[in-house]
LOKOLZA-116153 format. One line per 5 residues: number of its first residue (from 0); for each residue x, y, z of C-alpha. Coordinates in steps of 0.05 Angstrom, whole numbers, plus 32768, in hexadecimal, padded with zeros to 4 digits. Layout:
BEGIN
NUM	X Y Z | ...
This chain:
BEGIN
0	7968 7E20 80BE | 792C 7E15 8090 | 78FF 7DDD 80A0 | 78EA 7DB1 8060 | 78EE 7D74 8041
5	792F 7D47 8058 | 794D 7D5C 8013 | 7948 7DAA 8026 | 7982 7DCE 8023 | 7986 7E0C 805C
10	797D 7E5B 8043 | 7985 7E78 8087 | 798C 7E6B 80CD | 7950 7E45 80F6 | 7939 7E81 8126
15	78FE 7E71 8131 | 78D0 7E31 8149 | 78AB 7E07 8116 | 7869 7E2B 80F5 | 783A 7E06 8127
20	7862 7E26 816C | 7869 7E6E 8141 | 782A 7E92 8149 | 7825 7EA2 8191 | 786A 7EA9 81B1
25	7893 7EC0 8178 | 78A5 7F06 8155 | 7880 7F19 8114 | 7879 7F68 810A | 78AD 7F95 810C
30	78A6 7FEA 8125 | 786F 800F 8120 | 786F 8043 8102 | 786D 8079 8138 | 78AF 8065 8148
35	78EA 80A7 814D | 791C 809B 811B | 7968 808D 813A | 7991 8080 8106 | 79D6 8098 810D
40	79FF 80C8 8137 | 7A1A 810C 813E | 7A55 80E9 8178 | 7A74 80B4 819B | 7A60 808B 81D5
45	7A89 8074 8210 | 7A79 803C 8236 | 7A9A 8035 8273 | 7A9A 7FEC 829B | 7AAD 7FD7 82E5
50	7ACA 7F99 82EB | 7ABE 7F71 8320 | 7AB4 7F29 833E | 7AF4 7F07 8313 | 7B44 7F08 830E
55	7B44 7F32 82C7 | 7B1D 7F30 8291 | 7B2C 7F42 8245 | 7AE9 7F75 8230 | 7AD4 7F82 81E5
60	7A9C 7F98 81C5 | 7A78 7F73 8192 | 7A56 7F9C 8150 | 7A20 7F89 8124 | 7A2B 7F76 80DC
65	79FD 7F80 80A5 | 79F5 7F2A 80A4 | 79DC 7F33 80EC | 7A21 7F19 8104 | 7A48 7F38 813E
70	7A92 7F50 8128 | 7ACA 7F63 8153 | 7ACA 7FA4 816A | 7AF4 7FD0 8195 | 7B17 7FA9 81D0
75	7B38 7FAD 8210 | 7B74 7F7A 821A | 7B74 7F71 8268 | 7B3F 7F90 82A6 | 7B57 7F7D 82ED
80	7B1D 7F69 832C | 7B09 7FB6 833D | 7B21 7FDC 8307 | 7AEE 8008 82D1 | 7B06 8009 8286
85	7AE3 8031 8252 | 7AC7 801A 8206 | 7ABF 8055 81D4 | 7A8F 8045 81A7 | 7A8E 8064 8165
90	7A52 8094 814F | 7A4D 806D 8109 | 7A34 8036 8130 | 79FB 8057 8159 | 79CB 8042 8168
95	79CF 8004 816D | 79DB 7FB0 8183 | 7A1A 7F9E 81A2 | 7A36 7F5F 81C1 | 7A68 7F6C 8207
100	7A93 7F2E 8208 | 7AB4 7F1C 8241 | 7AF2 7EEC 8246 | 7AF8 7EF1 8289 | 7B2D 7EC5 82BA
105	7B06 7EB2 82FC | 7B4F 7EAD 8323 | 7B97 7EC6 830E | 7BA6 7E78 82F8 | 7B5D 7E74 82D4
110	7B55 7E60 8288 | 7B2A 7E98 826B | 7ADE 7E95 825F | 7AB2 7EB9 8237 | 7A71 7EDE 8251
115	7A4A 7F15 8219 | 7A17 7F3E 8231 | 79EC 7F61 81F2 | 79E1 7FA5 81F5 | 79BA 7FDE 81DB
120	79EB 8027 81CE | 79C4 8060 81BA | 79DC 80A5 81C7 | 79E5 809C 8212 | 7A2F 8094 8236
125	7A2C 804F 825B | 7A40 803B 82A2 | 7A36 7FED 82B0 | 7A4E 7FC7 82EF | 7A5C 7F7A 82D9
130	7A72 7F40 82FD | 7A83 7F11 82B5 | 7A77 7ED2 82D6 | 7A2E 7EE9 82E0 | 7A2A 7F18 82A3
135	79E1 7F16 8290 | 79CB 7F0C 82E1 | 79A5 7F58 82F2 | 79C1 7F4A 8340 | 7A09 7F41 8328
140	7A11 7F73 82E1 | 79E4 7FB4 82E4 | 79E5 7FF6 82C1 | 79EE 8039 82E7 | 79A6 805D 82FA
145	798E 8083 82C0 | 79AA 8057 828C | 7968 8055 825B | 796B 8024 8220 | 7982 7FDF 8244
150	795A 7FEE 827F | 7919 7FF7 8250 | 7923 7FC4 822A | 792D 7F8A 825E | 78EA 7FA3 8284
155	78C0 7FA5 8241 | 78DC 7F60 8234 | 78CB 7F4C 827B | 787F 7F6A 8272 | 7875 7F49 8226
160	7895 7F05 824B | 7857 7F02 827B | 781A 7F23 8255 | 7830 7EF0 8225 | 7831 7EB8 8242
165	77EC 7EA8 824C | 77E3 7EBC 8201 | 7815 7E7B 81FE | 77E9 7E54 8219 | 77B1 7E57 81F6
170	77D5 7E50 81BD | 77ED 7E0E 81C7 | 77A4 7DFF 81DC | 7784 7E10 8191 | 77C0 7DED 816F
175	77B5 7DAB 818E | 7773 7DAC 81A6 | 7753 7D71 8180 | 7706 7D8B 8178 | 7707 7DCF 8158
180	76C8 7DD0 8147 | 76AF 7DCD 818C | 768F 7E0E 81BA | 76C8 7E05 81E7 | 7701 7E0A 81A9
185	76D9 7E51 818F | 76DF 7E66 81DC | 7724 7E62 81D8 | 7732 7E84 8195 | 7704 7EBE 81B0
190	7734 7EBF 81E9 | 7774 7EBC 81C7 | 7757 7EF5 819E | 7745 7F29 81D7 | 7789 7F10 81F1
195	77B3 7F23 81BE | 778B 7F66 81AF | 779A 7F78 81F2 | 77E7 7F64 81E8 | 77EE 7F85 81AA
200	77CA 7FC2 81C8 | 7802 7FC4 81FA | 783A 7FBC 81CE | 781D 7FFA 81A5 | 781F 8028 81E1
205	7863 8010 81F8 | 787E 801E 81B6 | 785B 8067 81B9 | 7881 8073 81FE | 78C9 8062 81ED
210	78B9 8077 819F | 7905 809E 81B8 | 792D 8065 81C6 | 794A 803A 8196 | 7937 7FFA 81B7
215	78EB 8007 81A3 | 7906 7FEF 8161 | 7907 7FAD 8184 | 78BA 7FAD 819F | 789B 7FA0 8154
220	78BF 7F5F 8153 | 788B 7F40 818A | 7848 7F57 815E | 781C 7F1A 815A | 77EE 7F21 811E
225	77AB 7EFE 8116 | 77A4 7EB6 810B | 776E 7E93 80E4 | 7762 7E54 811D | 772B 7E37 80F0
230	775E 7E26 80B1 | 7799 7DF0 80B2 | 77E4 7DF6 80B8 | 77F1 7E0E 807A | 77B8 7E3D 807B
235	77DB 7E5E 80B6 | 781D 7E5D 8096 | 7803 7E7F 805C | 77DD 7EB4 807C | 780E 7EC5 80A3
240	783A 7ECD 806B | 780B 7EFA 8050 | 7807 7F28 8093 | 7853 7F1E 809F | 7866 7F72 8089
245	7818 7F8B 809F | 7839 7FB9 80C2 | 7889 7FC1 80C0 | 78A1 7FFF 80BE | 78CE 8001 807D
250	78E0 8049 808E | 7902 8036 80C9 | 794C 8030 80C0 | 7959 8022 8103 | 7940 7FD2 80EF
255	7980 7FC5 80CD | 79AB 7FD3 810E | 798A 7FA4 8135 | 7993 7F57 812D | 794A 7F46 8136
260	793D 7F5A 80F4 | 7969 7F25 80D8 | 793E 7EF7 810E | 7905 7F17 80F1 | 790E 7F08 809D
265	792B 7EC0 80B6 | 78E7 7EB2 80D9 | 78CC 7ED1 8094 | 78F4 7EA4 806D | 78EB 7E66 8093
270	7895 7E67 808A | 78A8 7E5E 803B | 78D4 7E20 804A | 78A0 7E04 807E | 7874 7E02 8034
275	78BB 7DE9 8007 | 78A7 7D9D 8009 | 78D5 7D8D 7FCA | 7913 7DB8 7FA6 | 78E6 7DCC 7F70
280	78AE 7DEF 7FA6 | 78F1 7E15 7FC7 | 790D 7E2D 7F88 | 78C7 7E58 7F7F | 78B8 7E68 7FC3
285	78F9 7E87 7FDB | 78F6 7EB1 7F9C | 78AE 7EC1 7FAC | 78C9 7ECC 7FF2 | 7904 7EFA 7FE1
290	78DA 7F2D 7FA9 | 78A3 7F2B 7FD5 | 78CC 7F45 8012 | 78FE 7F78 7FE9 | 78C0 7F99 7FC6
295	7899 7FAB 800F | 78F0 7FC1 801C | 78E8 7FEC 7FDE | 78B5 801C 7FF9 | 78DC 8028 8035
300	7921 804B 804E | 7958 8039 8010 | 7985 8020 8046 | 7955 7FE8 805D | 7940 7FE5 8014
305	798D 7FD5 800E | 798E 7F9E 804E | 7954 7F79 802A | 797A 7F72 7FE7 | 79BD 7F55 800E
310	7993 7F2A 803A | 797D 7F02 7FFF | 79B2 7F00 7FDD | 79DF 7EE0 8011 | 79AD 7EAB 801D
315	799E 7E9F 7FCE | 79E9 7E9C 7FC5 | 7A00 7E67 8000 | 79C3 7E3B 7FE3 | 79CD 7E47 7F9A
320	7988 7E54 7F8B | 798F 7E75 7F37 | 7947 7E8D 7F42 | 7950 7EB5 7F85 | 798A 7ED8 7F5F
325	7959 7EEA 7F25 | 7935 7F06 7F56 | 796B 7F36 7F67 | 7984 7F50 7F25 | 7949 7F84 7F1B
330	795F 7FA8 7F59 | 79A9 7FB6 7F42 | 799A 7FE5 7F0F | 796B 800B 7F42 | 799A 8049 7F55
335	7963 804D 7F9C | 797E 800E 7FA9 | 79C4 800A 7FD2 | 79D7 7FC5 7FDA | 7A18 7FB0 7FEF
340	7A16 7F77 7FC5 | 7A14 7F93 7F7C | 7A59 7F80 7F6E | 7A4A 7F30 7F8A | 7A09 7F2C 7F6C
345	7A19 7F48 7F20 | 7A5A 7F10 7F28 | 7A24 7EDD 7F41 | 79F0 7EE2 7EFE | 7A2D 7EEE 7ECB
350	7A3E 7EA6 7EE7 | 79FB 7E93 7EE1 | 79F8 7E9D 7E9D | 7A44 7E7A 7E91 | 7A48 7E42 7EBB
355	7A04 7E1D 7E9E | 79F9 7DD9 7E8A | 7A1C 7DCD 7E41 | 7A4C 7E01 7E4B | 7A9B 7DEF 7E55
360	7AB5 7DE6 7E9D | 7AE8 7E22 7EA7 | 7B2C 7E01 7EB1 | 7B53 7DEF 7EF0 | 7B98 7DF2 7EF9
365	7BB2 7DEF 7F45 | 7BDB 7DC1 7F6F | 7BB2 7D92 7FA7 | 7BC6 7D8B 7FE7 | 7BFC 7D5B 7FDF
370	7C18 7D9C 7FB4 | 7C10 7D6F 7F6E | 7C00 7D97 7F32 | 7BB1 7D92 7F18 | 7B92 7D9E 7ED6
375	7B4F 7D95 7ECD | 7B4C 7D9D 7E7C | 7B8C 7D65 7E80 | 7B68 7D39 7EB9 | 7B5D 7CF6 7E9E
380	7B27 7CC7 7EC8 | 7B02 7C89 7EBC | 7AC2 7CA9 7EDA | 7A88 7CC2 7EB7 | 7A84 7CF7 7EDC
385	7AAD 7D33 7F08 | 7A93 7D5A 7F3F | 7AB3 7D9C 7F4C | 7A9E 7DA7 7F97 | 7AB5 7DF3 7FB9
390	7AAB 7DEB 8001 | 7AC1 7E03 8042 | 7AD4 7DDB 8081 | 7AB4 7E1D 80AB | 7A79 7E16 8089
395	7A3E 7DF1 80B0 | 7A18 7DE4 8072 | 7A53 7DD4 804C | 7A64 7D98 8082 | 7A21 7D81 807B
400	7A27 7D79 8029 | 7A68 7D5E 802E | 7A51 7D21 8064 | 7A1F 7D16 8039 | 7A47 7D12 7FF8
405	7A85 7CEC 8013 | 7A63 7CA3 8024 | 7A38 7CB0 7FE7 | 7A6D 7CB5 7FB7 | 7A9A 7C7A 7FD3
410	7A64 7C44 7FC7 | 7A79 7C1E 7F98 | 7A43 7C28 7F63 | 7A58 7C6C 7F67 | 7A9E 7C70 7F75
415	7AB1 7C59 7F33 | 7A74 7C8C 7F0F | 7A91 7CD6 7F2A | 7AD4 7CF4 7F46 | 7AD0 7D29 7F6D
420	7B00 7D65 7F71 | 7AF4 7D88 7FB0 | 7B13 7DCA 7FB9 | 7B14 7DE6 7FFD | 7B06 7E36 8005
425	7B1C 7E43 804E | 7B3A 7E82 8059 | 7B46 7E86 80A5 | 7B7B 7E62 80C4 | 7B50 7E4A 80F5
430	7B23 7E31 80B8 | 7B61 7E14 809D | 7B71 7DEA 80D0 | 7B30 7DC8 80D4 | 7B34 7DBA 8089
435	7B6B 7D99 8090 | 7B56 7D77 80C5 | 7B0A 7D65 8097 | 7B2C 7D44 8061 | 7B49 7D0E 8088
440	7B0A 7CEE 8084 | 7AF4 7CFB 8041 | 7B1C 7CC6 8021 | 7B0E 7CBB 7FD1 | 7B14 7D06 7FBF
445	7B41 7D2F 7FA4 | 7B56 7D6A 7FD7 | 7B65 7DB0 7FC5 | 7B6E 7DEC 7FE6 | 7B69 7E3A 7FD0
450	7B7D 7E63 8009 | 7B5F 7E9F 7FEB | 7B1B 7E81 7FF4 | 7AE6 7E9F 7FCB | 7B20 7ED6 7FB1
455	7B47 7E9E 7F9A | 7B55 7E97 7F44 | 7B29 7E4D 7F4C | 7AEC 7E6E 7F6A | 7AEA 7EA7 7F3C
460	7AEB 7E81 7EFF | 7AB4 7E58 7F18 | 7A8C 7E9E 7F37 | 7A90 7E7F 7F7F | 7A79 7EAB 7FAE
465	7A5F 7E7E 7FE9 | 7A66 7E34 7FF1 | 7A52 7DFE 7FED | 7A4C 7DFC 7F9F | 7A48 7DBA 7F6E
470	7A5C 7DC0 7F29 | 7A58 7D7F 7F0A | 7A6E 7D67 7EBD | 7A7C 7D34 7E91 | 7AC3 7D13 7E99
475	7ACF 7D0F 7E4E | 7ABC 7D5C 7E31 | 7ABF 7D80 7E79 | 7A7E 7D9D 7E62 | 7A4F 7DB1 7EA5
480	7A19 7D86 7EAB | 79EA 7DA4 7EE8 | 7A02 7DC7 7F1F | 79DC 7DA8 7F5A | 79C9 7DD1 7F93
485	79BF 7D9A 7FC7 | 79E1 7D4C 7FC4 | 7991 7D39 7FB6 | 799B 7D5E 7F75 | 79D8 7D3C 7F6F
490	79C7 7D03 7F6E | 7993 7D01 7F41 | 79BD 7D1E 7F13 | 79E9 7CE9 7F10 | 79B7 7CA9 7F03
C-alpha cells in the first residue's frame, strides 16, 4: 500500500520498504536490452512430480494473471507417498511464472495443508522430486540434473544476495550517519559508488550469459541506479523517479509474464505517494505517475504498451481518482494500443461525465436484506443528506472505509445529518458469507445486496466497476452532491 498522509487512500499494494530503506537492497531496473526474446510457444510442457515424504497430497498449478495474481490452473485431485503424477502445461502460457500448490495430508487421518513452490516453465519438460512439508527446502524438493531455468535462477539470487549485502551496509551507513559533511561520510559515498559499479557490472554480464533463458527477465529487477547522497529525502525520491525506466527494456514482452513487473510499477507507484502529503498532491501525482509510465510503455512492444494501460487503470478505478482516468482516455483511440480494458474504461469516463455534482441520482429500486421493497426516488428521510456506499465485504480497502464510516456516522451529531444506503457487491459465495456475517456490526445502515456484483442493474446505473465508491446527495432533490473518494473527503463534505 502507498505510504502518505493518514488520510491517504491505497492505489496499489505496499511491495516495497519505505523510500529511506529503497535505494540499496531493493529492485529498480528492469532487462537489458541484450536480453533473447521468449515470448510464446510452438508446444506444450509436461511437468512431471514425485511425491514423497506425506500420506497424499492434492497438486495444482498456479498461472499468472495480467493483475499479477495467481489463478487456478490445471490440477491433480489425489498423489499417494511414492507415486509420480504429471502437469501439462499449455504452450499459450510459456514462458512463464507459476505457483505449485500443495494440499498435502502428513498421515491418512491428517487435515490438509498447503505448501506452493514458484516456478519458472520455459520450453523445457520438468522432473522435480518434492517432499510438501519441506517444499521450498533444496535438501528435501530438487529438480532433476539438467533442469536450467530454476536452477539458474536460485544461484544468481544466491550470488546478488551476498555481493549485495555489503552494498546494504553502507547504505544504511549514509542514510543515518549524522555528519555528512565530514571526510569520513565522502569515504563512504566513494565506496558505495565503486561498490555498486562493480554490482551492476556483474548483473550486466550475468544477464549477457543466460540472455536464453527466460528467467534473465528477472535480473533487471535488482539494478541499483545512482543516488545523489549529498541531497535530502525527497531529493532522492525524486531522482530516482527520474532514473526509475533509464534503462527498461520496453521491447521485452517477456516483462508482462513475470510478476516482478507488477512489484516493479508498485515500487514505481509508491515513490509518488511517499511525496502525496494531502488528496490534492495525489490527485496530480498519480496522474503524473501513470502518463509518465504509459508514454516510456508506448515506445516499446504493444503488448507491454497494453499491460501499462490496464495497470493504471485498475488502480485509478479501485481509488476513484477522475484525473488518472483522464489520463487514460487518449490511449483508447490509439489502434497500437491493445488494452484489455477499453470496454471498462470508455463505461468508467461516460460515468464521469453523468454522475457529477448537480446532476440527478439515477434511481434505485431493489429489495434489502430483510427482502422489503426500496425506492430511492420514493425514499422519504429526515436527513440532509444520503450516502449511496457500493462495497464489498472481500475487499481489504473496502473494510477499512466502512470501519471508518460506521462509528462516524452513528454519532449523534451525525446520525441524524446522513443515511446511508449501503449496497453490498459480493459475488462469491465465500464473499457472501462474510457479508453477511460484516453487517452484523454495522448497525444504523440500510443493507442491500446485488449478487451480480459489479454486473448487477444497481452498479451499472451508477458505472461501478470496483468498490468502494461514495455517491452522496441531497435528501430532498436526490441531486449528487460530491462523490468522495476517501471518508476524509467525506467528511468535509458534509460540514
Amino acid at each position: 500500500m502507498i505510504h502518505g498522509s493518514k488520510h491517504m487512500v491505497r492505489l496499489v499494494r505496499f511491495l516495497y520498504p519505505p523510500v529511506k530503506m529503497a535505494f540499496g537492497l531493493a529492485c529498480f531496473m528492469l532487462l537489458l536490452s541484450s536480453s533473447m526474446q521468449l515470448f510464446g510457444q510452438s508446444r506444450d510442457v509436461v511437468v512431471t512430480i514425485y511425491l514423497r515424504g506425506v500420506f497424499q497430497s492434492k497438486i495444482s498449478m498456479l498461472t499468472l494473471s495480467p493483475s499479477g495474481l495467481f489463478k487456478p490452473g490445471p490440477e491433480i485431485k489425489e498423489v499417494k507417498n511414492g507415486e509420480k503424477t504429471q502437469l501439462k502445461i499449455a504452450a499459450n502460457y510459456l514462458p512463464g511464472e507459476f505457483v505449485l500448490r500443495f494440499d498435502y495430508s502428513e498421515k491418512e487421518n491428517s487435515s490438509p495443508y498447503p505448501c506452493e513452490k514458484r516456478i519458472f516453465i520455459s520450453d523445457q519438460d520438468l522432473e522435480l522430486r518434492v517432499n510438501p512439508m519441506f517444499c521450498n527446502a533444496p535438501d528435501s524438493t530438487w529438480f532433476e540434473k539438467g533442469e536450467l531455468e530454476n536452477t539458474s535462477f536460485d544461484r544468481f539470487s544466491s550470488e546478488s544476495v551476498m555481493k549485495k549485502e555489503q552494498l546494504g551496509l553502507l547504505q544504511n551507513f549514509l542514510l543515518n550517519y549524522d555528519q555528512p559533511g565530514s571526510k569520513f561520510y565522502q569515504q563512504g559515498i566513494r565506496e558505495y559508488e565503486q561498490r555498486r559499479q562493480s554490482y551492476n557490472k556483474w548483473l550486466s554480464e550475468k544477464t549477457y550469459k543466460d540472455r536464453g533463458l527466460f528467467i534473465s527477465t528477472l535480473y533487471g529487477f535488482q539494478y541499483i541506479p545512482e543516488i545523489s547522497w549529498e541531497g535530502s529525502e525527497t531529493d532522492r525520491t525524486r531522482n530516482l523517479i527520474a532514473h526509475y525506466f533509464d534503462r527498461i527494456d520496453f521491447n521485452n514482452p517477456n516483462l508482462i509474464k513475470t510478476s516482478g513487473m507488477n512489484k516493479f510499477l508498485d515500487g514505481y507507484v509508491n515513490l509518488y505517494g511517499q511525496m502525496s502529503t494531502t488528496i490534492a498532491l495525489r490527485d496530480s501525482l498519480f496522474p503524473l505517475a501513470g502518463k509518465t509510465a504509459i508514454e516510456k510503455a508506448k515506445k516499446g512492444h504493444p503488448l507491454v504498451y497494453g499491460w501499462m494501460v490496464d495497470y493504471f487503470y485498475r488502480g485509478y478505478e479501485s481509488n476513484n481518482i477522475p484525473a488518472g482516468m483522464k489520463v487514460l482516455e487518449s490511449y483508447l483511440n490509439d489502434p497500437a494500443c491493445p488494452t484489455s480494458k477499453r470496454q471498462e474504461i470508455t463505461r468508467r469516463l461516460k460515468g464521469m461525465e453523468s454522475l457529477i455534482a448537480g446532476s440527478k441520482a439515477p434511481d434505485i429500486e431493489m429489495n434489502d436484506i430483510s427482502d422489503q421493497p426500496f425506492n430511492l426516488y420514493r425514499f422519504q428521510t429526515a436527513s440532509r443528506y444520503i450516502l449511496i456506499l457500493f462495497w464489498s465485504a472481500g475487499c481489504s480497502h473496502c473494510m477499512e472505509t466502512v470501519k471508518a464510516l460506521n462509528p462516524w456516522s452513528q454519532k449523534s451529531e451525525i446520525r441524524d445529518l446522513i443515511s446511508v444506503i449501503a449496497i453490498g457487491l459480493d459475488e462469491t459465495a465465500e464473499d457472501q458469507v462474510r457479508y453477511h456475517e460484516e453487517i452484523k456490526q454495522l448497525a444504523g445502515w440500510q443493507h442491500f445486496h446485488a449478487p451480480e456484483g459489479v454486473r448487477s442493474k444497481v452498479a451499472s446505473d451508477y458505472y461501478i466497476l470496483a468498490t468502494p465508491v461514495m455517491v452522496l446527495m441531497n435528501a430532498a432533490g436526490k441531486e449528487i452532491l460530491a462523490i468522495p473518494s476517501s471518508p476524509a473527503e467525506l467528511y468535509e463534505s458534509v460540514h
